[in-house]
C-alpha positions, 0 to 999 in steps of 0.5 A: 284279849285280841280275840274278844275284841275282834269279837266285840267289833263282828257284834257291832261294838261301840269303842267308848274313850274314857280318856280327858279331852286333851287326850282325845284331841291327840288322836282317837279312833274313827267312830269312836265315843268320847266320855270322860270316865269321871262322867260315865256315870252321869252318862249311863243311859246314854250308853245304854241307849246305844243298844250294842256291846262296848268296848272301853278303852284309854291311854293304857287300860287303867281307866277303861278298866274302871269304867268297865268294872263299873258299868257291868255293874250298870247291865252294860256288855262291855269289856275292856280294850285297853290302850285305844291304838291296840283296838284302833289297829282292828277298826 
């Protein structure tokens, strides 16, 4: 997993929170966009306006995994990075 992500980073990615406000508040990475997961898709395009690869993250990989399953099924490049701090430590 680490080696995708790093990958993912070397293409540009874009590290997408899906965690809840209060969360992000807490902490997140630099750069990073905040989309709660119960709003993705309503945000589709958006993400997809962004033209880069996407690495989704949350507290602890469950969530990002949902919004991963999800928008590959939308077209999107997008894996799944787990818990932020473990993308956090490449960024």
């Amino acid at each position: 997993m680490a080696n995708e992500i790093q990958e993912y980073l070397e293409k540009g990615a874009v590290v997408l929170d899906v965690r809840t406000l209060a969360e992000w508040n807490e902490g997140h990475s630099e750069g990073a966009k905040h989309i709660v997961l119960d709003t993705i898709p309503n945000n589709v395009e958006e993400i997809k306006s962004w033209n880069k690869p996407v690495i989704a993250v949350c507290r602890s990989g469950g969530r990002s995994g949902q919004a991963t399953n999800f928008l590959q099924g939308q077209g999107v490049d997008i894996i799944n990075g787990g818990p932020w701090g473990d993308v956090d430590q490449y960024l």
